[in-house]
N, C-alpha and C positions, 0 to 999 in steps of 0.2 A: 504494500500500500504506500500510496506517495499522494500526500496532499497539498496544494498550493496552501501555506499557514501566513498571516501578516499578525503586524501587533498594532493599530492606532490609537493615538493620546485623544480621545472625544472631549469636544468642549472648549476644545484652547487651541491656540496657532502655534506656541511654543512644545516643543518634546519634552517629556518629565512634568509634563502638568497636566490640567484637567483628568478623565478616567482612563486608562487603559481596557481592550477589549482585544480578543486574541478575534481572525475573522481565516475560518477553514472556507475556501471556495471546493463544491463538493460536484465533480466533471460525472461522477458514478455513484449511485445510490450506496448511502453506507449503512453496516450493523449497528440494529439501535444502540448497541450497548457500546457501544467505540463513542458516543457523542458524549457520554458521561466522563467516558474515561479519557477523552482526550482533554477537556474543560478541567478534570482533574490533573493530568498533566501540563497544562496550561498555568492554572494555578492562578488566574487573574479572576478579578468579580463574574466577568461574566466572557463567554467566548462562542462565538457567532458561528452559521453554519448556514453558509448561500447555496442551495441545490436548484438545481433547473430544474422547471416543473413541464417540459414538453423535450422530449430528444435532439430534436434538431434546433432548442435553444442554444445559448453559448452567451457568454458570459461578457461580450464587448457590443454583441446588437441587440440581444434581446433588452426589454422594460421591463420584467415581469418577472421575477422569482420569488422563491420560498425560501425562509427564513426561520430559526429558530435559535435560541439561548439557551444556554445552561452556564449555572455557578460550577464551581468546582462540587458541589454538593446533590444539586437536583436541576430540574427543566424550569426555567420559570414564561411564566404569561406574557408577558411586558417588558423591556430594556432599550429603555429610549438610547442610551450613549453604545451601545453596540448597534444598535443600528444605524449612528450614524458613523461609528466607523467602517461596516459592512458598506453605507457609502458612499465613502471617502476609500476605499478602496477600491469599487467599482469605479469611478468616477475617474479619480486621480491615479492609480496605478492602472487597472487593464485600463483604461481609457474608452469607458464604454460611452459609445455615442449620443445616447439620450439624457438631455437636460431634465427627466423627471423619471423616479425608477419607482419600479410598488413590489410591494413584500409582500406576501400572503402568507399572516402567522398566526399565531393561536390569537390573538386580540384584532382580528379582520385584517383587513387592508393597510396595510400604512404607507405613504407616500414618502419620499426623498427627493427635494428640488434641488439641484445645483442653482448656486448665485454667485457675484463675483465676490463675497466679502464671509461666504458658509454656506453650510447647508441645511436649507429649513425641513424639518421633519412635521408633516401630518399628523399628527396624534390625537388619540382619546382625550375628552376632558372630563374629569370624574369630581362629583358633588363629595364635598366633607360634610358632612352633619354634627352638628352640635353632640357633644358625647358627656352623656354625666361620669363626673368628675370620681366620684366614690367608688366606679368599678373600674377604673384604669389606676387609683392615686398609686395602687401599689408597686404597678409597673414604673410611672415617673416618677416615684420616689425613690427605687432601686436605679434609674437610669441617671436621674442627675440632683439627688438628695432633696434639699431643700431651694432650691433654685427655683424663684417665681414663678407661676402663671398666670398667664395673663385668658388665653382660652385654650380650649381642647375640642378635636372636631376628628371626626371618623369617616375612612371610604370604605365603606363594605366593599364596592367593585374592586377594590386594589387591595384591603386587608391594612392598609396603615392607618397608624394612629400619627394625627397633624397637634403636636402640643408648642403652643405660641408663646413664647417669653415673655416678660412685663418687659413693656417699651422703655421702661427705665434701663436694661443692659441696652452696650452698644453691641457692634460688630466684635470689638478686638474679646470681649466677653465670654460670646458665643466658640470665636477660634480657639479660647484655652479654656474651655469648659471642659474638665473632665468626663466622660461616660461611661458609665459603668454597661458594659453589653454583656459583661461573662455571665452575672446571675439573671438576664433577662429570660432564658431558658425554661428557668425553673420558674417562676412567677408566672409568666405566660403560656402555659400548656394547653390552653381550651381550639388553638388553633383561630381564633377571633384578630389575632393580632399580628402580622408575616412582616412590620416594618414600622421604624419609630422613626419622624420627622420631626427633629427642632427645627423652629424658623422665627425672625426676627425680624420687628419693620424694620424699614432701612432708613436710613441718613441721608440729610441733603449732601446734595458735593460740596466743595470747598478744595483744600488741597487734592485730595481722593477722589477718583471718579463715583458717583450717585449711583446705586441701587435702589427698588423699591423695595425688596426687601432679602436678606439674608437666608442660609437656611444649612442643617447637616443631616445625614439619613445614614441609619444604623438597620441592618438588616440581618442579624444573628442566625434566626431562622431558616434563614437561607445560606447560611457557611458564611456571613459577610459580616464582620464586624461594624467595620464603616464603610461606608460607598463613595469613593473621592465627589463627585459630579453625576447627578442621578436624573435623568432622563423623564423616565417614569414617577417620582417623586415627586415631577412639577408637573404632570397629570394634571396632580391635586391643590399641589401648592398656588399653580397658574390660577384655578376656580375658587382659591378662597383672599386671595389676595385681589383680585381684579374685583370681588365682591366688596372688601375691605377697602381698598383705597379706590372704588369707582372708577377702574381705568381699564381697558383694553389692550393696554400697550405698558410691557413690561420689563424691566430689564433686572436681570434677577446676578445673585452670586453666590455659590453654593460654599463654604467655607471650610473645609478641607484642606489638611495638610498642602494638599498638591493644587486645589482650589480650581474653579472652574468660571466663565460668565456663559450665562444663558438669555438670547432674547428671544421674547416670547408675545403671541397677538392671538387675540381671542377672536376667532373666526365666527360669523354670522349662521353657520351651520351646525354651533355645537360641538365644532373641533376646534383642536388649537394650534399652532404652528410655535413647533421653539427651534429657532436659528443657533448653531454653533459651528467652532472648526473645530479641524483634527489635524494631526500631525501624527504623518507616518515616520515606524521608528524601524523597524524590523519587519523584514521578508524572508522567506524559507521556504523549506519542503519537511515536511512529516512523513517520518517513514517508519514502517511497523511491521 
C-alpha cells in the first residue's frame, strides 16, 4: 500500500500555527480499519481521507469527493480545519482546477471556495440553547475551578457545551487559563457532553488587531485534549455570538498555544461561511 499523505497548518498563512490535519488522498478504496489506524499513526487531532466517489474521477478535475475524519481515537461527524486542509491540498498542491470543491460526509454536503486571501468553507450553523447551570457546574468546575461565568449554552447537534467567561477577563486571561481535561472523563460519562468550548467577548483594537470575540475547545472524549483552531466549534460559536453582539460578520481568534484567526459571515440560508488559510508543511507516501 502507498498512499499520497500531506500534513497542512488550517487556519493561519504561517507553518507551526493554526491546526494541523494529516490529509490521505485515497486513488483505491481502503480497509475500514487502516482509517483508524493510520489517524492513529498520524497522531494529529484529526486526519483526512479524500476518496473518489465515481472511477473515472481523479483528483485534479473532478469537484466532487468524499470525505471523512478521524482522531487518533474514533471517526468523528464534523472537522471544519481538516477540511480545509483536504482543500488546501486539492487546490494548492494537485492543482485541481475548480474554484469550488464539495465533500460529501457524514454532516451533508460541504462546500470549499478558493479566494485570493483563503479559503471559505460552507458549513452547518448549529443553535446553542440556554443550559441550566446545576447539571453541567460539575463539569466546569472540574474544567476551570472557580473561574466566572458569565452564560452557558448547549448544541445537542454537535454535543458541546458553549461556557462564556465574565467579560471582566481579557484575552491574555483566557491564553493562560489552566484546564483541567484529565478528570473531564470521569464526571462526564452520560455521553450528553463530546466537547467543552471556552469563549470570551473580545476587545476593541488598539495596539492588537480587534476580534469579536475569543474562544479555546477541549475535546477529551475524543483523544483530544485541546484542539489548536476548531472548525466545527465555530459551528456554534459563529450562532451564539452573531446573536450576542447582533452582527453577521465576524472575525473570531481561537487562543491556543499555536492560535489561529477565523472569519466568518452568516449566510441568509442558514449556513455559515468561515474563511481561513493553511500552510502546507509536509508531503509523502505511506507505505504498509
Amino acid at each position: 500500500m502507498k498512499l499520497p499523505i500531506f500534513i497542512a497548518d488550517a487556519f493561519t498563512t504561517k507553518a507551526f500555527r493554526g491546526n494541523p490535519a494529516a490529509v490521505c488522498l485515497l486513488e483505491n478504496k481502503l480497509d475500514e480499519d487502516l482509517h483508524q489506524k493510520i489517524a492513529k499513526e498520524m497522531n494529529l487531532s484529526e486526519t483526512a481521507f479524500i476518496r473518489k466517489l465515481h472511477p473515472n474521477d481523479n483528483f485534479t478535475q473532478s469537484s466532487c469527493f468524499g470525505l471523512r475524519w478521524f482522531t487518533p481515537q474514533s471517526e468523528v461527524l464534523l472537522c471544519g480545519h481538516a477540511t480545509l486542509a483536504s482543500a488546501a491540498v486539492l487546490f494548492h498542491k494537485i492543482k485541481n482546477v475548480n474554484s469550488t470543491l464539495t465533500f460529501v460526509t457524514m454532516s451533508g454536503e460541504l462546500k470549499a471556495r478558493k479566494e485570493e486571501d483563503g479559503i471559505v468553507l460552507d458549513l452547518p450553523l448549529y443553535p446553542a440553547h440556554p443550559q441550566k447551570l446545576h447539571e453541567v457546574e460539575d463539569l466546569i468546575k472540574t474544567a476551570i475551578g472557580d473561574t466566572l461565568v458569565q452564560d452557558v449554552r448547549y448544541s445537542p447537534d454537535t454535543k458541546k457545551l458553549l461556557v462564556r467567561l465574565s467579560d471582566t477577563y481579557n484575552r491574555s486571561f483566557l491564553e493562560s487559563l489552566t484546564v483541567n481535561t484529565e478528570n473531564l472523563l470521569q464526571v462526564e460519562t452520560t455521553g450528553k457532553v463530546k466537547g467543552l468550548i471556552l469563549t470570551l467577548k473580545g476587545e476593541p483594537g488598539g495596539q492588537t488587531q480587534a476580534f469579536d470575540f475569543y474562544s479555546r475547545y477541549f475535546a477529551p472524549w475524543y483523544g483530544v485534549a485541546e484542539d489548536p483552531v476548531t472548525g466545527s466549534a465555530h459551528t456554534v460559536l459563529s450562532s451564539y455570538w452573531s446573536e450576542q453582539l447582533g452582527k453577521k460578520d465576524l472575525h473570531a481568534f481561537q487562543c491556543s498555544n499555536r492560535g489561529g484567526e477565523l472569519t466568518i459571515s452568516l449566510r441568509s440560508d442558514g449556513r455559515v461561511d468561515i474563511k481561513g488559510g493553511a500552510a502546507l508543511v509536509l508531503e509523502g507516501t505511506l507505505t504498509a
